[in-house]
N, C-alpha and C positions, 0 to 999 in steps of 0.2 A: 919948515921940515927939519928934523932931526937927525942928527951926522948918522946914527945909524938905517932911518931908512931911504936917503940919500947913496949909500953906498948899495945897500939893499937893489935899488931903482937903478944906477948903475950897471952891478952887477948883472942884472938883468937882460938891460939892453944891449951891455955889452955882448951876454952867452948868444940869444938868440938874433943877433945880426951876424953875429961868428958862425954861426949853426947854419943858417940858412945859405942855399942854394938859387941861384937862378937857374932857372930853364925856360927852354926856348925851343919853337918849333913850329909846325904848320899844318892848317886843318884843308883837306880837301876832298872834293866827292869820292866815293868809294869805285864808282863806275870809271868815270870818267879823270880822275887825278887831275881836275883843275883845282885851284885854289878856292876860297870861301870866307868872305870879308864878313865881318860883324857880327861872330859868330860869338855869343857870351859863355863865358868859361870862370864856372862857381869854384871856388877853394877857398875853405875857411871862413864861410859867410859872405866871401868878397867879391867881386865881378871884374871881369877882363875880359877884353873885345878882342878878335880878331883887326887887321888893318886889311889895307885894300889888294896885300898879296897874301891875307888868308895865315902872314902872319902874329905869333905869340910870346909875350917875355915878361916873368915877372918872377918873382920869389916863394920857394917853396921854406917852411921853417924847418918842417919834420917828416920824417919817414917812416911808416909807408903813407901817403897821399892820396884821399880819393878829390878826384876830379872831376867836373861834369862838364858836358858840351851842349848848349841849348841853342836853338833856333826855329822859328812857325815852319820854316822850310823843308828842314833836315829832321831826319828822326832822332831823340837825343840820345847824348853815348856816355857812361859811367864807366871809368877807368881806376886803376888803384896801381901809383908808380909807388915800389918796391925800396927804390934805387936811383941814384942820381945817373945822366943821362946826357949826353949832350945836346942831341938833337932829337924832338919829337915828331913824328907824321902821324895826325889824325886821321882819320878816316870815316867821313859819315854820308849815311843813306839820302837819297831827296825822297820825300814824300811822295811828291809830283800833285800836289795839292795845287799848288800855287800854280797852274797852266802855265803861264808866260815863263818861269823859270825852270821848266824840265830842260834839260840839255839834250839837244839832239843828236845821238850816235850814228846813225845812219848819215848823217852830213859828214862829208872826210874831213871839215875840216871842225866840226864839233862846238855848233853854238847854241844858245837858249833859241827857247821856241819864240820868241818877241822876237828873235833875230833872223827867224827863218822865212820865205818870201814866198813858199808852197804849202799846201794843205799835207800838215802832218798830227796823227793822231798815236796818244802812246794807252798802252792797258795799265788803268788804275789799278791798285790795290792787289800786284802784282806777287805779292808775299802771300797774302792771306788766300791767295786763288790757287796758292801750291799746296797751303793747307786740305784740301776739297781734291787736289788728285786730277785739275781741271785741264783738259786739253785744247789746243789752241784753237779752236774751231767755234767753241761754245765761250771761251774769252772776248771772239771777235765779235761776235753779235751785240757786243754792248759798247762798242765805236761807231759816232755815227756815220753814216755813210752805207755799214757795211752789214749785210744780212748773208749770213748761213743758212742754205737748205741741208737740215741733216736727219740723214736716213737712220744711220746705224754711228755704233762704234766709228768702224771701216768705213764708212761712205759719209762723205761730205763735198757740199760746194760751194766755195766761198764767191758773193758777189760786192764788185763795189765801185758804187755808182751804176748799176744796173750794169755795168760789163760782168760776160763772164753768164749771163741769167738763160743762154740758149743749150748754153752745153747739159749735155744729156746726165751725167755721171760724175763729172769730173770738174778739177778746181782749173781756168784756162784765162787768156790775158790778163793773169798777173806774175809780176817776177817776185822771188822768194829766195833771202839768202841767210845762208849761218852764216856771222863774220863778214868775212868777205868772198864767202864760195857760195855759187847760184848752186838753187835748187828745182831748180825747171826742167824740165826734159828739152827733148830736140826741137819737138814743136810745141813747148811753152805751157805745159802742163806740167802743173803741182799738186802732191799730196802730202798734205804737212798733219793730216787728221792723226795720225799713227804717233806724232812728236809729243811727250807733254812739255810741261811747262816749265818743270821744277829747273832745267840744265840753262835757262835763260835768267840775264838780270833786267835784261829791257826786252818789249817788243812794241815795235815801230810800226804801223799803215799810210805811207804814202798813197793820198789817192787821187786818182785821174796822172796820165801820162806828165809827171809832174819832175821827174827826177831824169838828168842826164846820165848821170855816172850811174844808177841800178836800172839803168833802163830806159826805155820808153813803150813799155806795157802799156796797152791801151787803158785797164783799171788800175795800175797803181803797182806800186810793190810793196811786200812786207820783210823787213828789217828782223833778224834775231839773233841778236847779243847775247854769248855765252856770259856764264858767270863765273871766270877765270881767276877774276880777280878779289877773291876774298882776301881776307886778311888776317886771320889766323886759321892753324889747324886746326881739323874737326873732322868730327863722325858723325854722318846723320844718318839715322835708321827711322823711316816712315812706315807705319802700318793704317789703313782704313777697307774697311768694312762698309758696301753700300750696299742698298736693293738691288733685288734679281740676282742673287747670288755674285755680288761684285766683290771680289778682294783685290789689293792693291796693295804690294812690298816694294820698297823701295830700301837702298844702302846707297849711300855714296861720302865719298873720301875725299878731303883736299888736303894738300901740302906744300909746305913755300921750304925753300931747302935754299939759302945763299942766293942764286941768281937761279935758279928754276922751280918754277912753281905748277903744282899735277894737280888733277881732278880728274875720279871718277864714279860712274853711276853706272847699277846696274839697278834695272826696275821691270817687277813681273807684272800684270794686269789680266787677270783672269773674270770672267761674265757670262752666267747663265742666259744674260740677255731678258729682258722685258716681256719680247715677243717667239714664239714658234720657230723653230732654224736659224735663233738667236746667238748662238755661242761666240766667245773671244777670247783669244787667246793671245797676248802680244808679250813678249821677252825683249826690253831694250838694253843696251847696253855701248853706254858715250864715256869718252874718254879725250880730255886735253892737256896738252904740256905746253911748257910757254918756257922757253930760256934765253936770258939776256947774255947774248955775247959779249955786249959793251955795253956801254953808259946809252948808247943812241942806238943800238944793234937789237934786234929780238928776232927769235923764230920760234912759231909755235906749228903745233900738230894738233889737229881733231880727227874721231874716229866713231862714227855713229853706226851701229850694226841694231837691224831692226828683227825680230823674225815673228812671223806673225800666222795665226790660224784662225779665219774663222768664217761660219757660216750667215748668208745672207737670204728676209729673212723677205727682201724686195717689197714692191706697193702694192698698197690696193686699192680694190673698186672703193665706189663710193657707201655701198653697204654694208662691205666689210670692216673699212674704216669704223662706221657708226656705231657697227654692231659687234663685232669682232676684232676690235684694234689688236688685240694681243697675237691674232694667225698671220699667219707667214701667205706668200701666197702659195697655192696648190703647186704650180708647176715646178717653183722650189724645192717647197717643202718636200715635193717627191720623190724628189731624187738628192737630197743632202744639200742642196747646192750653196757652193760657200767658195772662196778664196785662199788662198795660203800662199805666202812669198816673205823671200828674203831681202832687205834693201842694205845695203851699203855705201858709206859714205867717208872718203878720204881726203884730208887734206893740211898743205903743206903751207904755211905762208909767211913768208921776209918780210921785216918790218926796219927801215931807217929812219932817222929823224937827225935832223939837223935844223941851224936855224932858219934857213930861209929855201930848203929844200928835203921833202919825206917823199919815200916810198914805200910803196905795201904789194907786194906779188905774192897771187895764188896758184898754187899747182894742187889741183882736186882730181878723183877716180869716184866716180859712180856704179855702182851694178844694182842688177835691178832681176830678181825672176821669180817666176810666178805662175802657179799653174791656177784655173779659172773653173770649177764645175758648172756650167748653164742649164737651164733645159736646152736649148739651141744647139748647146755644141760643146767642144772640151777645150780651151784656151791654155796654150801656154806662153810664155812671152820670155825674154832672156836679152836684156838690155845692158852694154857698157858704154860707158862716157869716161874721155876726156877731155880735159879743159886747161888753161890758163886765164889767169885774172889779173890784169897790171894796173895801177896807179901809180902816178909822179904826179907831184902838189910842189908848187915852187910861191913863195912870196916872198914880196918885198914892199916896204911901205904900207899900199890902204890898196895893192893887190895881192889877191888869189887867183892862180891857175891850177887846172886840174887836167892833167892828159892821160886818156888810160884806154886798155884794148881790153876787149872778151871775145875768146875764142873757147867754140864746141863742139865738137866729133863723138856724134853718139850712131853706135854700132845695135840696131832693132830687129830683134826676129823674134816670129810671132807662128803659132799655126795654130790651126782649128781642125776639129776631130768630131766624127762620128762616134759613138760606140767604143770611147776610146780605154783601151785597156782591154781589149773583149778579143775574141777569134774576129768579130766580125767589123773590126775597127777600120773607117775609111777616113783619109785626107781630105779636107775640103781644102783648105788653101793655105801655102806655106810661102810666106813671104819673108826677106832681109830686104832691109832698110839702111841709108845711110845717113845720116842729118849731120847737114853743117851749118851752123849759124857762127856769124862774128859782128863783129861790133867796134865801131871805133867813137870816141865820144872826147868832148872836152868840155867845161867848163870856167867861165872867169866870175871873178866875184871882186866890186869894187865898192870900198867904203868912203863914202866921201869927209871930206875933214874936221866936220862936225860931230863923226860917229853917231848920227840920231839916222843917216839916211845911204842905203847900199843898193846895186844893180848890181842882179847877175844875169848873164847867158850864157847859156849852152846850148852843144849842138852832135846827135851823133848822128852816125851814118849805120843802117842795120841793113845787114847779106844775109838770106837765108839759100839752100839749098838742100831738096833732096834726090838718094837715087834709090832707083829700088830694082828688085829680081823677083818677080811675081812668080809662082809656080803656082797654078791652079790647082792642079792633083800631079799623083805620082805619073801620071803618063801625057800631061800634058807638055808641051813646049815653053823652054823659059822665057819669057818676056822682062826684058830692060828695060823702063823709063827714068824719064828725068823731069824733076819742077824745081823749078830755081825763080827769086825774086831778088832782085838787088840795089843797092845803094836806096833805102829810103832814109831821107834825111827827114830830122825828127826834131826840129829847134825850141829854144824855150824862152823867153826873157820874163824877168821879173825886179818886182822893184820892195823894198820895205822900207818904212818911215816909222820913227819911232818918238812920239809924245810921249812923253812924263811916263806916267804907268801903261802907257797903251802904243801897240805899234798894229801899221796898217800896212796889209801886203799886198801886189796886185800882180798876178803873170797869167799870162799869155803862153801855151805849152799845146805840142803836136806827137801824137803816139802813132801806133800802129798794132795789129794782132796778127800773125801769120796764121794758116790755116791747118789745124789737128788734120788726121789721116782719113776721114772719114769726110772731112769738109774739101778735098782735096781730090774726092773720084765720082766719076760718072756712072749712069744706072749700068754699065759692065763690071763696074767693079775698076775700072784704068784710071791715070792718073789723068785730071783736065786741064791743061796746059792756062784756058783762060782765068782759072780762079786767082781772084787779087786777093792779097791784106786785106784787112779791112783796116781805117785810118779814120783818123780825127782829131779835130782841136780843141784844148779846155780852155776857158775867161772864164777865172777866178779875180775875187777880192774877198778881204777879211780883215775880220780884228779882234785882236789878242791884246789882255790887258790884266788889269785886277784893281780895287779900288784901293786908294792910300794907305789904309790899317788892314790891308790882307783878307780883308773878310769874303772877300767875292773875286773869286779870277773866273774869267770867261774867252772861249774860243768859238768864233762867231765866223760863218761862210759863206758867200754865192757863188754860186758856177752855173756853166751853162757848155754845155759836149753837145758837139755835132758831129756823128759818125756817120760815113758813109762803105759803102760797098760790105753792106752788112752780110756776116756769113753765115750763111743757114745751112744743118743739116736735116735733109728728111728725110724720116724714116719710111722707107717702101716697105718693110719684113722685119719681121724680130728683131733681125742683126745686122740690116742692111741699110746704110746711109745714102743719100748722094748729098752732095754739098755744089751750091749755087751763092752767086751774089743775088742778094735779094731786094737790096735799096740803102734806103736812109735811116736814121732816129734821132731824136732829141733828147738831152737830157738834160733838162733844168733843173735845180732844187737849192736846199737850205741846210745847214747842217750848225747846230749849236752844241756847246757842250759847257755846264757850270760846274762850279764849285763852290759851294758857301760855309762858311764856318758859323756856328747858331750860339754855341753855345760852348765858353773855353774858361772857366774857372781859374784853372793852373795848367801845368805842364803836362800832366800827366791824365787830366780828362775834359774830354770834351764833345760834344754831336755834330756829325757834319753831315751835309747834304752835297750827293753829286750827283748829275742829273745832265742827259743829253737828249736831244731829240734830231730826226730826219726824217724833212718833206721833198719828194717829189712831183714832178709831174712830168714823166717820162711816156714819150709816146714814139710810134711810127711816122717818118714822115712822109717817105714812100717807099710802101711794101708791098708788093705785089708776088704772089706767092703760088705756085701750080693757079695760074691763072684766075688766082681770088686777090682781089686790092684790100689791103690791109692796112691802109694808110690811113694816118689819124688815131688809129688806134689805142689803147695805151701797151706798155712795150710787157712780154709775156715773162712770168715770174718775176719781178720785182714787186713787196710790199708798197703802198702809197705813203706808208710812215712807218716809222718804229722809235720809242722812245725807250729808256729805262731812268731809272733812279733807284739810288742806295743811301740811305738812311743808317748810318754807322753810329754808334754811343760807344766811347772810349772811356772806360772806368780802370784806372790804375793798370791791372795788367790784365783785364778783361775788358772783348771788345766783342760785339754785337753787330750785327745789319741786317735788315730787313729792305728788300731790294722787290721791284716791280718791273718788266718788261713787258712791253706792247707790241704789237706789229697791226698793219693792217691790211684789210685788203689784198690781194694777190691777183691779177689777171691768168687764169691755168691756159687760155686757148688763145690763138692771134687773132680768134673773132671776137674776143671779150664776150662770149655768150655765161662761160663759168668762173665763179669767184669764188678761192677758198676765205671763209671769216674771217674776219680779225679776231684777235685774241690778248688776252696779257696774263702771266703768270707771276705770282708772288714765291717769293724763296726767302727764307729765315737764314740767318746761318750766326754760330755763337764759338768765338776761340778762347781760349783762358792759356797766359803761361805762368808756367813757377819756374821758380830756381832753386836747384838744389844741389849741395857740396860741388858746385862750377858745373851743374849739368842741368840743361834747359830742357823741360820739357812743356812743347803744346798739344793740349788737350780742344780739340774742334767738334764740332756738328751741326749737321740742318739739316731744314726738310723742303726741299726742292718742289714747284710749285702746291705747294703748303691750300689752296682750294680744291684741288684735283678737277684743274679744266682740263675738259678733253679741246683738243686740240692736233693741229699738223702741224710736224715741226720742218718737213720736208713736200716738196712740189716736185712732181714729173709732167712738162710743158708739152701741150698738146698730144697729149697719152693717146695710144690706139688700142683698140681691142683686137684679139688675133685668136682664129678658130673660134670664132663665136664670143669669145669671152667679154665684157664689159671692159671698158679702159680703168685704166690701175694710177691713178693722179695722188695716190695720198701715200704719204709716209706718216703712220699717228707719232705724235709726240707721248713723252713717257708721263705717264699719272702722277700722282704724288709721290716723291721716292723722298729715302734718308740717305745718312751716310755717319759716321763716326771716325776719327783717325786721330793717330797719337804718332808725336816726332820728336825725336831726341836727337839731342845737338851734345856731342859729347867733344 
C-alpha cells in the first residue's frame, strides 16, 4: 500500500468512527409493555438481536437512519431516526399467530397463554375485522366453544359451552368487562351486541366458570381491552358501505401530550336492514384519558354513551322462513314495533404499581333507558347502577396474591302499557327494583423453582339480593318482596406444566348463575322465595404449544360441566314467564384451535391457515318439565359442532382471506322432535394499504357468504304459537351481502 492510500484509509476510519453514534434502547409489546428478547433489528445491511430484557445497542454512522424490527411473532415496524437520541422504546404489535405466545390481559397479573392454567380464547385477526365494521357478536362465533344466536343488528345471544342457550332474548351467565368495569346488569345480563370493535386492542373469552377475580359466571367471561395505548398521534376517519342500505362513519382521535394520553371515537351506523321492520339506527360515542401522576401512579377515565333506534323485525314460522326470509313478522310489522334506548357508561380507575405490591380500583355509573314498542304491550325500562371494583396483587419470590371486592347497587324500574300514548292508555304493571350483588374473591399463584411448573387457587364468595315494590295497576295495593341468595363459595385450583414448546394445564373450577326476573316469579307474577342458582363444576385439561420452527401452534381442550338446579323459564302467554328448577345437564366436549404457516418466502409474504373446531355432546340429565321427563335429552339450542377456518395470502401490502364456517345441528324443542340444519357459509374479504406523503390509507372489501345459503342465523327454544298462529323458531340469516370501506390514518 501506498503512503497516499494509507492516509486516504485512515482518514476514513478515522471520520466515520468519529461520526457515528451509539444508540440504545428497548423493544416491547405495544399492549402490554413487557419487554421482547430476539427481536432482529436490520440497519445497514446488518443484524442486531434484542437480549433477554428486550434490550438494544449498537452504532448508528449517519443520519437520518431507517430501521427495521422483525420477528414471526410481532408485526414488523420501519422507523426512520432523524436525530440522535438517548434512549429508544420500541413498540411492536403480536400477531397472535403463534397461540402459546399471545399475552394474556385479562390475567392481572399478565402472562403468555402457555402460562395460563384455564381455557382462554383471544379473536384473531383483530385489525383486519375493524376493517369490515365487525361487531362483537359475529367476532365471537368464530372462538370455539362459543355460538351466537343472532336475530338482528340489536338482538343477539351469546352462548358458551351451552350456558346461557335457555334464555329467551338476552345474552345471561356470562360476566363482561371494559378494563376493569363490569358490564352485567343486577341479575347478570349483558348486551355487548351495540359495542363495535374498532375502541378494543384485545378481546378475551374465558370459558366455563374458570376465573376468580372476573367472576365465577357459570359460562365464562369476556375480557375487553381498550386501545389506549397507542403510540403516536393520529386521525382516523373510517367510511364503509354495505348491503341493505348499511353506511358506516366512524372519526376517532388519539393524543399522547407528556404524561396524559386521550382517545376518542365518535361512530354512526345507519341500515335499512335485510328484512321488513328492519331499520338501525346506532350513534356511538367512547372517550379515554389515562394520566400518570408519577413513575408508578396512573388514573384513567372511560366514557361510552350509546344512543340507538331501531325497529324489530322478530321470528318466524317455519314457512315464512322458507318462503319469505326477508318479512318481518305480522304482528310487528303492524304496528312499527321496534326499540330505542339510551346506555351510558362511566368510569373512574386508580392504578399503582410497585415492586412487590399494585392496585387497580374502579369506581363506574351505568344508566340505562328504554322505551320497547310490542304488540303485547308498551315497555319502558330506566335503569341506574353503581359500583366499585378493587384489586391488590402483592408478590414476593415465586408468589402471587390477588385480593379484590365487587360491589353493585342497580336502581330498576320498568312498566308496561296498554294503548300507550292514546286517551285510552292503561297500566298493566309498574314495578322498581333494587339489586345488590357483591363479591369477595382471592386468588394465589405459585411458581415453583424450576419455572416450567405453577399452582393456582382461588376462591370467591358471591351475595346476591333483590327488593322490589310491585304495583299491579294504578289502583291496586303496593306489594313489597324480597329474594336474596348468599355466600356461595365458588373455588378453583389449577395447575400448568410447561415442556419445551408445549405446556399442559389441568383445573378443577365451580360457578354459579343467579336467576334473571322472569326466572324468579310464580304463575302470579310474585317473587318465589324457593328458586336457587343454578351451580356447577368444570374438569378441564389441555395443551398449548407450537412446533420448534413456529410453523404450527395449537390450543387443544377437554372438559366436562355438571350443572345442576337448572333454571328454566316458561312461557305461559306472550309476556308471561314463570321460572322453576328444573334438574340437571351435562356438558362434555372438545375444543381445538390451529394455526399453520404454509407458505413464507420473506418477511413480507406469506399464506397461513387458522382453523378451529367445537364438539359437543351436551344433554339433560334430569329434566323433568310441566310434568314431561326430558332427561337424556340433548340440551335445547346449542349447535352439536361449529368449526371455521381462514385461509389468508399476504402479498407485500395486500392481503386476502377466504374463511368458511360451519355449525351443525341445533335441538329447537326439549323433546328433540325439531332440528334446525346445519349449515356452513364461505366469506371472501380482500384489504390493500398504501402509503402516502405519511398518510396510510386501507382500501378493503368482501362478499359475505359469497354461495347465498339460506340459512338461520338465530333459534327461538321451544317457540309457541298464540291465537292461532304457528310457532316462530327461525331468525333467517342474511344472503349473500357486500361491503366496501376506506380508512385513513392521518
Amino acid at each position: 500500500m501506498n503512503l497516499k492510500s494509507f492516509f486516504t484509509a485512515f482518514f476514513l476510519f478515522f471520520f466515520l468512527t468519529s461520526y457515528s453514534q451509539t444508540i440504545k434502547g428497548i423493544v416491547i409489546e405495544k399492549i402490554h409493555k413487557l419487554p421482547i428478547e430476539n427481536i432482529e433489528i436490520i440497519y445497514n445491511k446488518k443484524s442486531f438481536f434484542t437480549d433477554v430484557n428486550g434490550e438494544f445497542e449498537f452504532k448508528i454512522v449517519n443520519y437520518p437512519a431507517i430501521i427495521i424490527f422483525k420477528n414471526d411473532i410481532y408485526f414488523n415496524k420501519q422507523i426512520e431516526i432523524k436525530s440522535h437520541k438517548d434512549y429508544f422504546q420500541i413498540e411492536l404489535t403480536n400477531k397472535g399467530f403463534l397461540l402459546d405466545q399471545v399475552v394474556i390481559v385479562s390475567d392481572i397479573n399478565r402472562k403468555k397463554l402457555n402460562s395460563s392454567s384455564i381455557s382462554i380464547s383471544t379473536i384473531n385477526n383483530l385489525e383486519l375485522k375493524k376493517l369490515e365494521g365487525e361487531f362483537i357478536g359475529k367476532s365471537l362465533n368464530e372462538i370455539p366453544g362459543i355460538f351466537v344466536h343472532s336475530a338482528s343488528l340489536n338482538t343477539n345471544r351469546i352462548i358458551i359451552r351451552g350456558l346461557g342457550s335457555r334464555s329467551p332474548y338476552t345474552t345471561n351467565k356470562i360476566k363482561a368487562f371494559i378494563n376493569n368495569i363490569p358490564l352485567s346488569n343486577g341479575v347478570g345480563e349483558i348486551s355487548i351486541e351495540d359495542i363495535g370493535i374498532n375502541i378494543f386492542d384485545q378481546i378475551e373469552i374465558t370459558k366455563g366458570p374458570n376465573s376468580s377475580i372476573y367472576g365465577s359466571g357459570l359460562g365464562g367471561s369476556i375480557y375487553l381491552k381498550t386501545n389506549s395505548n397507542l403510540e403516536d398521534d393520529n386521525l382516523t376517519i373510517f367510511n364503509s358501505v354495505k348491503s341493505f342500505g348499511t353506511y358506516q362513519n366512524r372519526i376517532s382521535f388519539h393524543k399522547n401530550y407528556n404524561n396524559l394520553t386521550s382517545y376518542i371515537e365518535i361512530e354512526k351506523l345507519k341500515s335499512n336492514g335485510y328484512r321488513d321492520n328492519n331499520t338501525y339506527n346506532n350513534l356511538r360515542l367512547f372517550g379515554e384519558i389515562r394520566y400518570n401522576l408519577k413513575k408508578n401512579i396512573s388514573i384513567s377515565y372511560i366514557q361510552n354513551n350509546i344512543k340507538l333506534n331501531a325497529l324489530i323485525p322478530s321470528s318466524l314460522s317455519y314457512d315464512n322462513y322458507i318462503n319469505n326470509p326477508s318479512s318481518a313478522a305480522y304482528s310487528w310489522a303492524s304496528i312499527n314495533g321496534g326499540e330505542e334506548y339510551n346506555k351510558n357508561l362511566s368510569g373512574l380507575t386508580l392504578e399503582t404499581n410497585s415492586k412487590m405490591y399494585s392496585t387497580k380500583s374502579s369506581f363506574y355509573y351505568k344508566k340505562f333507558k328504554s322505551n320497547e314498542n310490542r304488540p303485547f304491550n308498551y315497555l319502558i325500562e330506566d335503569s341506574n347502577t353503581n359500583g366499585i371494583r378493587h384489586i391488590s396483587t402483592f408478590s414476593k419470590n415465586n408468589f402471587i396474591i390477588n385480593l379484590g371486592i365487587d360491589y353493585s347497587k342497580e336502581n330498576y324500574k320498568w312498566e308496561t302499557y296498554k294503548f300507550y300514548g292514546t286517551l285510552s292508555e292503561v297500566t298493566i304493571n309498574n314495578q322498581e327494583e333494587k339489586r345488590y350483588n357483591i363479591s369477595f374473591f382471592t386468588q394465589t399463584n405459585y411458581t415453583f423453582n424450576n419455572k416450567n411448573t405453577s399452582i393456582q387457587f382461588g376462591v370467591s364468595s358471591n351475595k346476591i339480593k333483590y327488593s322490589w315494590k310491585l304495583l299491579h295497576s294504578v289502583i291496586d295495593p303496593l306489594i313489597l318482596q324480597n329474594y336474596s341468595y348468599g355466600n356461595i363459595l365458588s373455588p378453583r385450583i389449577s395447575l400448568n406444566q410447561k415442556l419445551n414448546n408445549q405446556s399442559i394445564y389441568i383445573n378443577i373450577s365451580h360457578g354459579y348463575s343467579s336467576p334473571n326476573i322472569d326466572e324468579t316469579l310464580d304463575g302470579d307474577g310474585l317473587v318465589n322465595p324457593d328458586i336457587k342458582p343454578e351451580t356447577g363444576w368444570n374438569y378441564e385439561i389441555g395443551l398449548i404449544g407450537r412446533n420448534k420452527n413456529n410453523i404450527l401452534s395449537y390450543n387443544i381442550g377437554l372438559y366436562y360441566m355438571d350443572i345442576k338446579n337448572l333454571l328454566v323459564a316458561q312461557r305461559t302467554s306472550f309476556d308471561t314467564f314463570v321460572g322453576v328448577n328444573a334438574g340437571k345437564t351435562s356438558h362434555p366436549g372438545i375444543e381445538g384451535q390451529f394455526n399453520l404457516l404454509i407458505y413464507k418466502p420473506n418477511s413480507n409474504n406469506e399464506i397461513t391457515l387458522e382453523s378451529n373446531f367445537f364438539k359437543n355432546w351436551y344433554k339433560f340429565l334430569d329434566f323433568n318439565n310441566l310434568g314431561i321427563d326430558f332427561s337424556n335429552n340433548l340440551l335445547t339450542g346449542v349447535p352439536s359442532y361449529t368449526y371455521s377456518s381462514h385461509l389468508k395470502f399476504r402479498l407485500n401490502s395486500f392481503t386476502s382471506i377466504i374463511s368458511i364456517n360451519g355449525v351443525g345441528k341445533i335441538p329447537m324443542n326439549d323433546g328433540n322432535t325439531l332440528f334446525n340444519n346445519k349449515y356452513s357459509i364461505i366469506n371472501f374479504k380482500a384489504y390493500k394499504n398504501i402509503d402516502f406523503n405519511n398518510i396510510k390509507f386501507i382500501i378493503s372489501s368482501g362478499i359475505n357468504n359469497l354461495l347465498n345459503k339460506k340459512y338461520a342465523s338465530g333459534i327461538v327454544i321451544n317457540a309457541k304459537g298464540f291465537g292461532g298462529g304457528k310457532p316462530r323458531y327461525y331468525y333467517p340469516g342474511l344472503p349473500r351481502n357486500y361491503f366496501i370501506s376506506l380508512k385513513i390514518n392521518i
